[in-house]
PyMOL Python script that loads the backbone (N, CA, C, O; Angstrom):
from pymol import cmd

cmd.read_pdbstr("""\
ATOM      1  N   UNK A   1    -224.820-170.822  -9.555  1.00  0.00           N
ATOM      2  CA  UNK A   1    -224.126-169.598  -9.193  1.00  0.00           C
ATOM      3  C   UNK A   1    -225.096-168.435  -9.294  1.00  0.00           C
ATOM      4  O   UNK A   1    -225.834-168.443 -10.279  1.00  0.00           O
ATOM      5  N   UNK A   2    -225.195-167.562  -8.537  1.00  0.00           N
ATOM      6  CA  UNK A   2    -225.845-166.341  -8.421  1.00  0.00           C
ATOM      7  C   UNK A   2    -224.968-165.011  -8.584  1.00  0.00           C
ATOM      8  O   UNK A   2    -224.103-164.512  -7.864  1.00  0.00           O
ATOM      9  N   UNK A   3    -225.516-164.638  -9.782  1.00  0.00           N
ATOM     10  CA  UNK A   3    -225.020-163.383  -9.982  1.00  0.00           C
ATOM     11  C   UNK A   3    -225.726-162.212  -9.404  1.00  0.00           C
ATOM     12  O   UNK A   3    -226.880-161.904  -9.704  1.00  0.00           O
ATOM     13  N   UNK A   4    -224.900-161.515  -8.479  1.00  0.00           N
ATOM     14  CA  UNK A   4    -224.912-160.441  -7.575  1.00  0.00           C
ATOM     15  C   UNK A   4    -224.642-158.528  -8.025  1.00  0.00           C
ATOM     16  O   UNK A   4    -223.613-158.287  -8.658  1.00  0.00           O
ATOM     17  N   UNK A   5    -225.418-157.528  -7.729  1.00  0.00           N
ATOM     18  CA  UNK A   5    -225.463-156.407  -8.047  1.00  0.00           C
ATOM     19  C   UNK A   5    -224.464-155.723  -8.416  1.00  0.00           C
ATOM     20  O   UNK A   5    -224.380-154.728  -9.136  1.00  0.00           O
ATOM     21  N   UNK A   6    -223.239-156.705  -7.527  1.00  0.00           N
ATOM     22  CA  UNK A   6    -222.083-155.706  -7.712  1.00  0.00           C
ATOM     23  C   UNK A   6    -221.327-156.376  -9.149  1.00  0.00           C
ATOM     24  O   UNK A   6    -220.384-155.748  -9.632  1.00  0.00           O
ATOM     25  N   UNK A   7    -221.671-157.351  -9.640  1.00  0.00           N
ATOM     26  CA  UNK A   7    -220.975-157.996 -10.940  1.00  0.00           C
ATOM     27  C   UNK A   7    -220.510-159.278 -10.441  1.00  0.00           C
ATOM     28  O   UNK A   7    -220.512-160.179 -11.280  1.00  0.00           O
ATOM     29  N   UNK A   8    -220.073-159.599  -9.158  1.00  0.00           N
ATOM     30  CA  UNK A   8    -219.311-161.094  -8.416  1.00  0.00           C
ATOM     31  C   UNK A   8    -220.140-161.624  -8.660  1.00  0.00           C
ATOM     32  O   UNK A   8    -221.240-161.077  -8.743  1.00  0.00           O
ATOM     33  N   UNK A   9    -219.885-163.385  -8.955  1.00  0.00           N
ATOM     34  CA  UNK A   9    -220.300-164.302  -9.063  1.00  0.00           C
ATOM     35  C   UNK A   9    -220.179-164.730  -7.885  1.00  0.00           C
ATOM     36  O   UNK A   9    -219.130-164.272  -7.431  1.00  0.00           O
ATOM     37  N   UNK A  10    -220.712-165.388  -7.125  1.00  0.00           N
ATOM     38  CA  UNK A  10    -220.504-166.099  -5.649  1.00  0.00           C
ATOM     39  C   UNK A  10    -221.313-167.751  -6.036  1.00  0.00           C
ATOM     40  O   UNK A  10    -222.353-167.952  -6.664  1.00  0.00           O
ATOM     41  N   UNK A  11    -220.396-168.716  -5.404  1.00  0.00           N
ATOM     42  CA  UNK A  11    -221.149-169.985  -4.902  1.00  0.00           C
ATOM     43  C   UNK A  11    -221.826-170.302  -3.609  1.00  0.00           C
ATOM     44  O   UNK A  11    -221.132-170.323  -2.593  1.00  0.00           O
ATOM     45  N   UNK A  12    -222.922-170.516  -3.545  1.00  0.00           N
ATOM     46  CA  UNK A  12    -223.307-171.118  -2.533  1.00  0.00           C
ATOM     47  C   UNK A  12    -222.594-171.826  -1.375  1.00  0.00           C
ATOM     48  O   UNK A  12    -221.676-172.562  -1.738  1.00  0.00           O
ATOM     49  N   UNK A  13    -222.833-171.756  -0.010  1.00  0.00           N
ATOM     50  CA  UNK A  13    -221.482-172.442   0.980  1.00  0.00           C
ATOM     51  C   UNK A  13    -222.060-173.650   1.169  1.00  0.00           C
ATOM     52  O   UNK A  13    -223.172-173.689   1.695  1.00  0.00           O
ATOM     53  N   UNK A  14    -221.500-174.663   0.832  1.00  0.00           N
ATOM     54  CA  UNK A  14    -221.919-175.678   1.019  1.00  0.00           C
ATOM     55  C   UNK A  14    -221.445-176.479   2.724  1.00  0.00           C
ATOM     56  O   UNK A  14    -220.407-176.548   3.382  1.00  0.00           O
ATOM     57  N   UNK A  15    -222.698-176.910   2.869  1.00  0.00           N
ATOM     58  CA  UNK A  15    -222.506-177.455   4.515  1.00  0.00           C
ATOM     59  C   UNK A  15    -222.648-179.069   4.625  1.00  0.00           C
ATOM     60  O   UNK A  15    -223.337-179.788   3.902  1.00  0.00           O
ATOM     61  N   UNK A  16    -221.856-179.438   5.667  1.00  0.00           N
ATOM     62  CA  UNK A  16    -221.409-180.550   5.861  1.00  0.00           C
ATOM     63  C   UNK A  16    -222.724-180.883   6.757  1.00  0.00           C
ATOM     64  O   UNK A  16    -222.611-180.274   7.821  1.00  0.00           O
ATOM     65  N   UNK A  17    -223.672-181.471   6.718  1.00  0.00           N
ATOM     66  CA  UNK A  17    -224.822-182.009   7.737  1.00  0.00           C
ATOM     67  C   UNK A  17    -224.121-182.618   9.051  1.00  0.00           C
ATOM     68  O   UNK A  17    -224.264-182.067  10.142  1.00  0.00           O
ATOM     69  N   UNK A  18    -223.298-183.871   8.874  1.00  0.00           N
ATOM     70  CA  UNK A  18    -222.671-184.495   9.731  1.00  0.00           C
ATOM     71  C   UNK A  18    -221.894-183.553  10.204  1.00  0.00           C
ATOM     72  O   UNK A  18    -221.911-184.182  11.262  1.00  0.00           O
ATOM     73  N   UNK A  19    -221.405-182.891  10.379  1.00  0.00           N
ATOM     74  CA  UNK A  19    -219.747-181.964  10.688  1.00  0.00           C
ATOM     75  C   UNK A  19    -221.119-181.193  11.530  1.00  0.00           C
ATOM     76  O   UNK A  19    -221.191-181.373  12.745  1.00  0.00           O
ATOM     77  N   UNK A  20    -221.959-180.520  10.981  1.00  0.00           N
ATOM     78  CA  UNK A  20    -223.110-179.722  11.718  1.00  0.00           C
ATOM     79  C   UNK A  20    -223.277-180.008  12.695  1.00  0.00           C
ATOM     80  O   UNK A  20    -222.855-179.392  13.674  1.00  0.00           O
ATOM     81  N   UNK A  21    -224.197-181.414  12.732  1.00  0.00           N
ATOM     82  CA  UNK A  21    -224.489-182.768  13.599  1.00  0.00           C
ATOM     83  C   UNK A  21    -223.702-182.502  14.878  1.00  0.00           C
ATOM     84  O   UNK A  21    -223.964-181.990  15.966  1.00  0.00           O
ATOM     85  N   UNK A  22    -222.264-183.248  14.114  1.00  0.00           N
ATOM     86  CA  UNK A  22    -221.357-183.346  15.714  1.00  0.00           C
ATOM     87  C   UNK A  22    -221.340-181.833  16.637  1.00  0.00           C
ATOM     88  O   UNK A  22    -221.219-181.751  17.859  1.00  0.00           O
ATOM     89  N   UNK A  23    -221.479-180.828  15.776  1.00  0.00           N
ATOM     90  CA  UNK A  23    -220.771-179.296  16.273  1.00  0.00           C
ATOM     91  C   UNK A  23    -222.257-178.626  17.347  1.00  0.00           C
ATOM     92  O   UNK A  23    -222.343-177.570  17.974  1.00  0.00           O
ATOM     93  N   UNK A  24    -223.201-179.709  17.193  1.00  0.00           N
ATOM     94  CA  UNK A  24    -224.443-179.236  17.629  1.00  0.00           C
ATOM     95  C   UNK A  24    -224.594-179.640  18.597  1.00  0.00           C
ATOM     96  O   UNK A  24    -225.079-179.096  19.590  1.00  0.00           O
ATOM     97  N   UNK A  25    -223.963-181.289  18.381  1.00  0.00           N
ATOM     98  CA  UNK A  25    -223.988-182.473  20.340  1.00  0.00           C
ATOM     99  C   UNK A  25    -223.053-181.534  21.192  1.00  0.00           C
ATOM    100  O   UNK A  25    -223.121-181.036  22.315  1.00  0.00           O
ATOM    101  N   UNK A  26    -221.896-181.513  19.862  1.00  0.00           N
ATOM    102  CA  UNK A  26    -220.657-180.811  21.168  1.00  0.00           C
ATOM    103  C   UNK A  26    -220.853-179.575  21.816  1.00  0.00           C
ATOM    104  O   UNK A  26    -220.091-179.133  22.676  1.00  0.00           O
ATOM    105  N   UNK A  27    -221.640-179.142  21.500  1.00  0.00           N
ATOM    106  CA  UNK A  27    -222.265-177.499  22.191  1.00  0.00           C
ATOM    107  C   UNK A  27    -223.226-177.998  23.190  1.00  0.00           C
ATOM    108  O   UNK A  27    -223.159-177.758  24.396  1.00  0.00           O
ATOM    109  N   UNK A  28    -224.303-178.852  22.486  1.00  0.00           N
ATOM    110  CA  UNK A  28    -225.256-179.216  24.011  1.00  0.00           C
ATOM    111  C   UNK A  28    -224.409-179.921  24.825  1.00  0.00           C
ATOM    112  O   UNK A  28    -224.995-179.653  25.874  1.00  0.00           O
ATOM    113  N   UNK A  29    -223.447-180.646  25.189  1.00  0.00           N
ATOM    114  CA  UNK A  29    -222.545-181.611  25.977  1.00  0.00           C
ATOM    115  C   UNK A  29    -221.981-180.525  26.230  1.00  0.00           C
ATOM    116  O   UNK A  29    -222.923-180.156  26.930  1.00  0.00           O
ATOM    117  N   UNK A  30    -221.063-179.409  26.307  1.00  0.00           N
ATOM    118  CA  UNK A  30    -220.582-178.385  26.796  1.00  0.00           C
ATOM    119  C   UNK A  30    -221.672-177.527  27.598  1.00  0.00           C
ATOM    120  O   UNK A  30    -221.223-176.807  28.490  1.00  0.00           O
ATOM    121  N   UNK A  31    -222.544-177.525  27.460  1.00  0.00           N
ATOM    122  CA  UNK A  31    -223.938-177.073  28.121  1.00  0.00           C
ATOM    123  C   UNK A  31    -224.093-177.859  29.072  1.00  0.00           C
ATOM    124  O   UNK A  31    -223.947-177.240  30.125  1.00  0.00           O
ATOM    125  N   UNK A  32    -224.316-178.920  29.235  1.00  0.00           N
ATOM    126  CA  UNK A  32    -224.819-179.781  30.168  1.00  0.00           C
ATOM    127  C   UNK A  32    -223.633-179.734  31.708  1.00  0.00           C
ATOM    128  O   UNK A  32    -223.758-179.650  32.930  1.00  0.00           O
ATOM    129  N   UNK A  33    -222.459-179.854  30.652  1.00  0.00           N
ATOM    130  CA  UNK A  33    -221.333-180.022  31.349  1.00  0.00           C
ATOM    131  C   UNK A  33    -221.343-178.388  32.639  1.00  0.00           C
ATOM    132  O   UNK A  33    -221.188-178.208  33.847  1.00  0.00           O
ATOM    133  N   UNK A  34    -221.535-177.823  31.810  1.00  0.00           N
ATOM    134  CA  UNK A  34    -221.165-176.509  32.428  1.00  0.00           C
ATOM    135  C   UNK A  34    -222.681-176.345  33.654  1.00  0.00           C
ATOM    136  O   UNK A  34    -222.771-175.629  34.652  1.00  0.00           O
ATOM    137  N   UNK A  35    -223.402-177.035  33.231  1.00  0.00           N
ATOM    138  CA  UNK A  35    -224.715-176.874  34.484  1.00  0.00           C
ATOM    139  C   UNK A  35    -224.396-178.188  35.722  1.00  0.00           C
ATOM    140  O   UNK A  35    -224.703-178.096  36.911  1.00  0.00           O
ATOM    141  N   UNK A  36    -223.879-179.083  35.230  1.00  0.00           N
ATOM    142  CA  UNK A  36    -223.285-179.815  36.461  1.00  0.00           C
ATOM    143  C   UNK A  36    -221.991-179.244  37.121  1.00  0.00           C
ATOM    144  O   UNK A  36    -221.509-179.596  38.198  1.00  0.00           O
ATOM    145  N   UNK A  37    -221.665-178.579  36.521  1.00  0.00           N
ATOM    146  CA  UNK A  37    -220.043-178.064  37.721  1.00  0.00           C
ATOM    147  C   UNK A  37    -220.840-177.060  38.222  1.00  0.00           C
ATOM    148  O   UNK A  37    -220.545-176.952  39.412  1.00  0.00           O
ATOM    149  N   UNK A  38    -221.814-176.161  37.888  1.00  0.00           N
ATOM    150  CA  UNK A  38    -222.874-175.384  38.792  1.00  0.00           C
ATOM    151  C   UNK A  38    -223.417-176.243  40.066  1.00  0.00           C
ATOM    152  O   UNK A  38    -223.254-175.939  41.247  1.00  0.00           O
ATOM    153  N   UNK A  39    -223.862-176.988  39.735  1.00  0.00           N
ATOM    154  CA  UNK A  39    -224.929-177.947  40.544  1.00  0.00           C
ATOM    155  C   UNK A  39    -223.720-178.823  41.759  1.00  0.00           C
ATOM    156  O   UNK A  39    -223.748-178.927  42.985  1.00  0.00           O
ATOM    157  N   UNK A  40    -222.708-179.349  40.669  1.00  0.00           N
ATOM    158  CA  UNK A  40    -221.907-179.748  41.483  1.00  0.00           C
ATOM    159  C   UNK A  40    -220.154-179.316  41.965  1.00  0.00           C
ATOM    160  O   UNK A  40    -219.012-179.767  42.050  1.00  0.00           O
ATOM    161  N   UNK A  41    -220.795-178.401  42.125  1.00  0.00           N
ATOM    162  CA  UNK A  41    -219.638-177.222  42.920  1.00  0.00           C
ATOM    163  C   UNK A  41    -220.315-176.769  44.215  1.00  0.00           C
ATOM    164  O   UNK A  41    -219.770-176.169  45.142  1.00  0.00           O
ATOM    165  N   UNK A  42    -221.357-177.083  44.143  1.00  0.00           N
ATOM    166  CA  UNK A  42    -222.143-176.521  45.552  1.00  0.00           C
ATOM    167  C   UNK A  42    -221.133-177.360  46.620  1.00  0.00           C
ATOM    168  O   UNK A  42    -220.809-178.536  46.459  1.00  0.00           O
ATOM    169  N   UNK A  43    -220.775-176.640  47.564  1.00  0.00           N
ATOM    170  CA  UNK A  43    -219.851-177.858  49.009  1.00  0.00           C
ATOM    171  C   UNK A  43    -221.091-178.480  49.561  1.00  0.00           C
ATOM    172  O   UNK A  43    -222.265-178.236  49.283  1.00  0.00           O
ATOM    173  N   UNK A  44    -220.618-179.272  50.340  1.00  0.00           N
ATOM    174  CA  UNK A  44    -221.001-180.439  50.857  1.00  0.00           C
ATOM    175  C   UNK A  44    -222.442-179.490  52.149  1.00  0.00           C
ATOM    176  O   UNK A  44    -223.636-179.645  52.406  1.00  0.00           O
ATOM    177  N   UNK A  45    -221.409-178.642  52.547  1.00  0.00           N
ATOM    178  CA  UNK A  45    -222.499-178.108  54.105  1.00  0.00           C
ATOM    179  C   UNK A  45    -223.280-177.334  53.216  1.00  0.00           C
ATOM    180  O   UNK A  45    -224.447-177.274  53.601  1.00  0.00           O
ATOM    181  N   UNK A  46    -223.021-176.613  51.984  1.00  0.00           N
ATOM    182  CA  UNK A  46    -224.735-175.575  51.624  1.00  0.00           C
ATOM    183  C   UNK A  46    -225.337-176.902  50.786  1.00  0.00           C
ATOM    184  O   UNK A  46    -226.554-176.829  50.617  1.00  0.00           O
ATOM    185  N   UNK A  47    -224.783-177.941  50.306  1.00  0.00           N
ATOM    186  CA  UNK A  47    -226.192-178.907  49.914  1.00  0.00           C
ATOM    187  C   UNK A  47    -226.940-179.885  50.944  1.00  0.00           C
ATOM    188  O   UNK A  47    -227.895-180.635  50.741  1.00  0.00           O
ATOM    189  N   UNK A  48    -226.222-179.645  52.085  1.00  0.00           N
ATOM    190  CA  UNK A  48    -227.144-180.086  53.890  1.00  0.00           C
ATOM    191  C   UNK A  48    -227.851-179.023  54.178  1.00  0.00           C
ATOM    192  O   UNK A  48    -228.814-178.931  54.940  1.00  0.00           O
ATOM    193  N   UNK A  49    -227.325-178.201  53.524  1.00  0.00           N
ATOM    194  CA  UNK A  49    -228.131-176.842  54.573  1.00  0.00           C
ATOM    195  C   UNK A  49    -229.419-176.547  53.444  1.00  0.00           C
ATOM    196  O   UNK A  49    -230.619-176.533  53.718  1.00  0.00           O
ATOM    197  N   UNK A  50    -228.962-176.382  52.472  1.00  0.00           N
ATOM    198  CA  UNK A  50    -230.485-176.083  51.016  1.00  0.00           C
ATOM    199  C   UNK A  50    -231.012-177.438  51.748  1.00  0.00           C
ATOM    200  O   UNK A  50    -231.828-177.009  52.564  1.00  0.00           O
ATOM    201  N   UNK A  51    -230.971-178.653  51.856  1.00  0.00           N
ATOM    202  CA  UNK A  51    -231.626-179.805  52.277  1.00  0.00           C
ATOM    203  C   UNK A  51    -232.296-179.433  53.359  1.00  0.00           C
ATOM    204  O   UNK A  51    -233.489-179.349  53.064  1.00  0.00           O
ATOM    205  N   UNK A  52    -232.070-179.129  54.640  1.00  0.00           N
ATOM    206  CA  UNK A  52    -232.411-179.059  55.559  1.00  0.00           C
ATOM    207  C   UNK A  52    -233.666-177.953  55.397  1.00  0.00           C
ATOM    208  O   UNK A  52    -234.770-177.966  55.942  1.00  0.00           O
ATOM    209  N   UNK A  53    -233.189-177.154  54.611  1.00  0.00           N
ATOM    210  CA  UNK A  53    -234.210-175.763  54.802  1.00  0.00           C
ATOM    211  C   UNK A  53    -235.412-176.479  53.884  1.00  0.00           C
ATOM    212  O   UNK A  53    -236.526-176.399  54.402  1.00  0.00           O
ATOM    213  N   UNK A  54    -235.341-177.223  52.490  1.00  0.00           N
ATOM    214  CA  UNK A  54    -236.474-177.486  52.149  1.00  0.00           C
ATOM    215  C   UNK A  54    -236.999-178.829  52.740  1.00  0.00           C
ATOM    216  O   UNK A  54    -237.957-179.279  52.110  1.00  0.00           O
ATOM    217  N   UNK A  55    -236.571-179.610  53.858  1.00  0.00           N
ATOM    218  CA  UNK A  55    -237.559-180.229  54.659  1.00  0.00           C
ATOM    219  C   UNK A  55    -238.246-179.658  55.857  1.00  0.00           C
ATOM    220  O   UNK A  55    -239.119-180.294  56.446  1.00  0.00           O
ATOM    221  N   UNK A  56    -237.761-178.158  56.317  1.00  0.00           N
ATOM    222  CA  UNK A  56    -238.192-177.786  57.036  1.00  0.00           C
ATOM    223  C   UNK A  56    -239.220-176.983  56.719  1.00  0.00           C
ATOM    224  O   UNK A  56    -240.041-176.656  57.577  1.00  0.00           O
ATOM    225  N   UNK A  57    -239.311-176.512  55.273  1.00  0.00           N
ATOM    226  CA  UNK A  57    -240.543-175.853  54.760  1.00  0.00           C
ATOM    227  C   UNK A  57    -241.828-176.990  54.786  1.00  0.00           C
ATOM    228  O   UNK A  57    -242.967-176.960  55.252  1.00  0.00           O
ATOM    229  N   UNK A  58    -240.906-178.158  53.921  1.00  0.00           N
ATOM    230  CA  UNK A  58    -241.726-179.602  53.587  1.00  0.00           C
ATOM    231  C   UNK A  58    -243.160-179.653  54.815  1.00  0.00           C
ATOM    232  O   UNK A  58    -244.375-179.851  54.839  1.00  0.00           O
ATOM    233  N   UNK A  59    -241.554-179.193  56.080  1.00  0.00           N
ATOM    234  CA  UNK A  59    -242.584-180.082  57.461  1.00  0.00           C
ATOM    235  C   UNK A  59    -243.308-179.277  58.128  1.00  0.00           C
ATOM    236  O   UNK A  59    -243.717-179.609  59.241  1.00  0.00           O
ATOM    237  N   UNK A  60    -243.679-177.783  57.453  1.00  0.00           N
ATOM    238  CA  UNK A  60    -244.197-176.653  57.891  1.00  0.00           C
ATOM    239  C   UNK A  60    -245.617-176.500  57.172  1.00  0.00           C
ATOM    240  O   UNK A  60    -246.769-176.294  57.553  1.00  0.00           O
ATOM    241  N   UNK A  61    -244.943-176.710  55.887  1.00  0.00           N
ATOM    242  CA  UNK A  61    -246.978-176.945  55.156  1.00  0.00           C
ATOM    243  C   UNK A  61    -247.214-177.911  55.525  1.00  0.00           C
ATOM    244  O   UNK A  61    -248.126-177.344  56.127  1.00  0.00           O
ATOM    245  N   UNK A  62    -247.373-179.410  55.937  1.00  0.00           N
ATOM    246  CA  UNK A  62    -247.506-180.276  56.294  1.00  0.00           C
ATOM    247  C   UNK A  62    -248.210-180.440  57.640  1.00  0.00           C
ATOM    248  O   UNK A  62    -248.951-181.404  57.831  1.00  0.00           O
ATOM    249  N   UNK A  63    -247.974-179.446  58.642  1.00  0.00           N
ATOM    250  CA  UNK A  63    -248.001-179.021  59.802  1.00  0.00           C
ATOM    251  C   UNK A  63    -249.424-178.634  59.825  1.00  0.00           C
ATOM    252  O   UNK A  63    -250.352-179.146  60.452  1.00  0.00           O
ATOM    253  N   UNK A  64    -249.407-177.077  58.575  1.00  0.00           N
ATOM    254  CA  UNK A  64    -250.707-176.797  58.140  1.00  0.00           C
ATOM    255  C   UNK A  64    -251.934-177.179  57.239  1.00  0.00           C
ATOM    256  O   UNK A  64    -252.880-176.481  56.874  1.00  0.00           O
ATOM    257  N   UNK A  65    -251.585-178.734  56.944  1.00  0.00           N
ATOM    258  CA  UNK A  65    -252.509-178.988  56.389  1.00  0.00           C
ATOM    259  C   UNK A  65    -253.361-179.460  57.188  1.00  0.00           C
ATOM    260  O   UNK A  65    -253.238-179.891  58.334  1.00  0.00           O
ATOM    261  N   UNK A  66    -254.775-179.292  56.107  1.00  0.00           N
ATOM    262  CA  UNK A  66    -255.854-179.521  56.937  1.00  0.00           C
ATOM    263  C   UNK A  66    -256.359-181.311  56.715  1.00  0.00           C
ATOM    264  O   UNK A  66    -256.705-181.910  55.697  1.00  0.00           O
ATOM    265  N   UNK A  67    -256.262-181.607  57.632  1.00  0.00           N
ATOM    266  CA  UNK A  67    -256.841-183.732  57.149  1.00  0.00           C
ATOM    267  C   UNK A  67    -257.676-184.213  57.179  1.00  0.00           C
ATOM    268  O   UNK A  67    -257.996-184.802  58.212  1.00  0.00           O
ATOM    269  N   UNK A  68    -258.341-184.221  56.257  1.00  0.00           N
ATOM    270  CA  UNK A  68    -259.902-184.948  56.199  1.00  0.00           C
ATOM    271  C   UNK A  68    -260.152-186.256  56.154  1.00  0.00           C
ATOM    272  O   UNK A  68    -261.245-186.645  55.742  1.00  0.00           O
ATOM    273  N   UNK A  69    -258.979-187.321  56.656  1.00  0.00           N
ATOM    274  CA  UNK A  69    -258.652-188.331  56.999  1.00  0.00           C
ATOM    275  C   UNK A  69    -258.777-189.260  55.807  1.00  0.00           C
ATOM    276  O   UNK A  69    -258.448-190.439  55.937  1.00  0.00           O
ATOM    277  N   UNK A  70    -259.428-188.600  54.170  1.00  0.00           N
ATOM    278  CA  UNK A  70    -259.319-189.862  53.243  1.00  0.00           C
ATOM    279  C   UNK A  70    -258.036-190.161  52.785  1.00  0.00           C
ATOM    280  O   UNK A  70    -257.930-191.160  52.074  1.00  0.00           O
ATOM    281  N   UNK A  71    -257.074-189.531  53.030  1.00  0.00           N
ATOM    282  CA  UNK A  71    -255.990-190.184  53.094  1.00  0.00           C
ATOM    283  C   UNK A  71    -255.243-191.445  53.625  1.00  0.00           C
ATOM    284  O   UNK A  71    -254.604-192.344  53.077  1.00  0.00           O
ATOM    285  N   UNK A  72    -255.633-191.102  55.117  1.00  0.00           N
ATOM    286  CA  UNK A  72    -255.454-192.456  55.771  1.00  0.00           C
ATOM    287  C   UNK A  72    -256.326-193.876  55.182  1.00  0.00           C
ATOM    288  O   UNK A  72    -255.711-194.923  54.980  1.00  0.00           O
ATOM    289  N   UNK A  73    -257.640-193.776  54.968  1.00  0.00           N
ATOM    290  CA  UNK A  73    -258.070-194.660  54.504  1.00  0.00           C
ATOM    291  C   UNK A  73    -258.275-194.842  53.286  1.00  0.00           C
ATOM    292  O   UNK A  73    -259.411-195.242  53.032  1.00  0.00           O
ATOM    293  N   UNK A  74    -257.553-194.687  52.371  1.00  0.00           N
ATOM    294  CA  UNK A  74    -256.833-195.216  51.386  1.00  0.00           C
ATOM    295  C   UNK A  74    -255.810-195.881  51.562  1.00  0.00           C
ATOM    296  O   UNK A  74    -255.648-196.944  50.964  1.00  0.00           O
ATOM    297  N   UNK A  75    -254.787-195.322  52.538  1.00  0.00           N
ATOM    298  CA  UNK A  75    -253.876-196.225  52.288  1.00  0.00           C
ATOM    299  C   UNK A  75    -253.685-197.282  53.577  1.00  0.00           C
ATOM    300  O   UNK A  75    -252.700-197.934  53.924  1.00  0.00           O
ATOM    301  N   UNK A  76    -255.243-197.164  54.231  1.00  0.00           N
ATOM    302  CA  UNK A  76    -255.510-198.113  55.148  1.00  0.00           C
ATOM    303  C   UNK A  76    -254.579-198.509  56.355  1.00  0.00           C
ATOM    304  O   UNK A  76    -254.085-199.568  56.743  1.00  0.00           O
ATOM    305  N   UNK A  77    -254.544-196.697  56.944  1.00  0.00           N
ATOM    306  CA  UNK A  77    -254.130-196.607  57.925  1.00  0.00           C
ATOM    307  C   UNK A  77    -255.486-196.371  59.233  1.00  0.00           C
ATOM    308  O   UNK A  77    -255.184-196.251  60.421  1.00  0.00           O
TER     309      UNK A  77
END
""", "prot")
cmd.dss("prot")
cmd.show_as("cartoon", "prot")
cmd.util.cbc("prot")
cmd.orient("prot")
């Protein structure tokens, strides 16, 4: 017990590790949860359309790259 300025005696709060434990998963699992109804709340046509736009970037640097052909012959084309 620690005796305190004002005259109170106070005990220490004692903590449950396990009780901690669970209260720590159940917050990251409420986290996780809450970033998939983000991710998967997107509709169907803006996750074709985000798709579409990053293969069309994909096929735009791609376009501009420059080929010094050791690519191909590696993989023995």
């Amino acid at each position: 017990m620690a005796l305190f300025w004002w005259g109170q005696q106070h005990m220490a709060e004692i903590i449950n590790l396990r009780i901690t434990r669970k209260r720590a998963d159940r917050q990251r699992s409420h986290e996780r949860a809450a970033a998939a109804r983000v991710f998967h709340g997107i509709s169907k046509v803006d996750r074709t359309l985000a798709k579409a736009n990053r293969d069309n970037i994909r096929r735009e640097l791609d376009e501009h790259r420059i080929e010094t052909g050791e690519a191909d012959e590696i993989a023995g084309r």
